[in-house]
Steps between C-alpha positions, in 0.01 A plus 500: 500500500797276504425128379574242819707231334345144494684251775475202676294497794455239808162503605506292821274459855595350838311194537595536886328819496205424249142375650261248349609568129449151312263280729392209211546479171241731392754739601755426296315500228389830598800618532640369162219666292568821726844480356363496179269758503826764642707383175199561279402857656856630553844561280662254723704202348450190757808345473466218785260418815404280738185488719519351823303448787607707740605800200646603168792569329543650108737628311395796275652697216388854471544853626452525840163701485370224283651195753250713788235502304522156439598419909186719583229335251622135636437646838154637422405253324589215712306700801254517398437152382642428797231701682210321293606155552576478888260543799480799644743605741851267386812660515605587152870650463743536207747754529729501107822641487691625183810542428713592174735251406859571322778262583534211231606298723216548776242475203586193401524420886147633584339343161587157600378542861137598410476167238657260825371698786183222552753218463750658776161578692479124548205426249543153396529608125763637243529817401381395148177371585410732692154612412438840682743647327764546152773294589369243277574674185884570494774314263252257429595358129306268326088383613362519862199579611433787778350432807212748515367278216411195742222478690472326854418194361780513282267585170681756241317777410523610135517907560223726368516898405405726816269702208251180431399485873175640682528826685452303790755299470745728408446682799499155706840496380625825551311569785462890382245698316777761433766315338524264223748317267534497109255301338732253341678402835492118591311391804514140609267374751487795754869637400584763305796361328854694594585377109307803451711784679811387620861582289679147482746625247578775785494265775723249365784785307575600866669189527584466139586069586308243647760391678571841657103453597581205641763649740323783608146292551737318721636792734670469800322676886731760420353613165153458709638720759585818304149487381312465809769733611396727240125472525521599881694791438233624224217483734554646770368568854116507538498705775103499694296714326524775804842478507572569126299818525648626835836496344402647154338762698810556699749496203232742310474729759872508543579558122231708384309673786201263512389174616231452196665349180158635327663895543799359296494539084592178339870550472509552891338207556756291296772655696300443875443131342886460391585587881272244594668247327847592606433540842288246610468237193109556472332268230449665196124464538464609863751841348175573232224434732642738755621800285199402270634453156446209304762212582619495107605835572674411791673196332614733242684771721592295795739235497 
């Protein structure tokens, strides 16, 4: 088996299209931990991320089997809290897309967008006190102390080792009986610290300068544009569900004599899912729920 190189890869949702994803700060903090627990139970480096209300954005390093695995536990995970925290029946709905990411140039572009994206959102707050997220931890020389440290009140918490709480707590925290964190991980209050898990030295040799941070943290709506230019064209069409399986049936049928993707061996349905993709733009998950393969498969073999 041939060794998939480790990349960069933008791991990004539409907070037009997500539904109900942060809804207090319970949430967040959620959603933080969650972030945790996907560093700690995958090969992934977490570079940078930011949380926000509406959805998420990270920057991973890692193959690209490892960056779905990651995308897919945050998903899971994140459900299914999500599920055990809200009344029955609201609208849950966080679609991620990934995407490998090559240009210099655009890396350093799309590394400074996820640190000011809640500041250019219009949240009355820098990017470097922003608390749902690593922007806080970049070029900074000298003493400061993080935000995930203070409490609402303003009180600092002096962090404690994830290993000398109660099993109930832990899982309070994590909010899974599946998936942990090491032992010797700082938690303060009811954050897992990102001091634990996320690369600085990586993050900040990107842009080698503070002062070439500066610029980029600064970008201009066209710098915004290529990325929200590129994140559309990653996703896709979600076609209704109906739809999607009329025309794989059609295209199947067409191509290999039947209108059920379950007749086809693997490599046929990579092919059948490829023609999806060309022909009518089909998100990559809607592509492995229809010719039933898993979606890491499909991320892998379809561009």
């Amino acid at each position: 088996m041939t060794m998939q190189p480790k990349r960069y890869y933008h791991l990004c949702a539409d907070g037009l299209d997500a539904r109900n994803f942060i809804l207090d700060k319970r949430d967040f903090s959620a959603a933080m931990n969650i972030v945790a627990l996907c560093a700690a139970n995958t090969d992934v480096v977490v570079v940078v991320f930011t949380i926000e209300d509406t959805h998420p954005h990270f920057l991973l390093y890692g193959t690209s089997d490892e960056c779905v695995e990651f995308k897919l536990l945050f998903e899971t995970v994140y459900r299914h809290y999500a599920a055990s925290t809200r009344a029955e029946g609201a609208a849950f709905k966080l679609n991620i897309e990934l995407y490998a990411v090559d240009d210099e140039r655009y890396l350093m572009n799309v590394a400074a967008y996820i640190v000011s994206q809640p500041t250019k959102d219009g949240k009355d707050i820098m990017p470097y006190d922003y608390r749902w997220g690593s922007g806080s931890m970049y070029f900074r020389r000298g003493y400061h102390i993080p935000p995930w440290l203070f409490d609402d009140e303003g009180i600092i918490h002096s962090p404690i080792h994830f290993g000398n709480l109660s099993v109930d707590r832990k899982r309070e925290i994590t909010h899974s009986r599946t998936y942990t964190v090491p032992g010797n991980w700082q938690v303060a209050g009811d954050i897992i610290l990102p001091s634990n898990y996320v690369d600085v030295p990586r993050f900040e040799s990107i842009f080698r300068t503070p002062n070439c941070y500066r610029v980029y943290l600064s970008g201009s709506r066209k710098q915004d544009e290529e990325i929200l230019e590129r994140i559309s064209r990653v996703r896709g069409v979600m076609l209704e569900d109906t739809e999607a399986r009329i025309i794989c049936g059609d295209v199947c049928k067409a191509v290999f004599g039947t209108r059920d993707p379950r007749r086809l061996d693997s490599g046929a349905r990579i092919s059948l899912a490829q023609t999806l993709r060309r022909q009518h733009n089909m998100t990559h998950r809607q592509i492995a729920t229809i010719v039933r393969l898993p979606e890491s498969e499909i991320r892998r073999y379809v561009p």
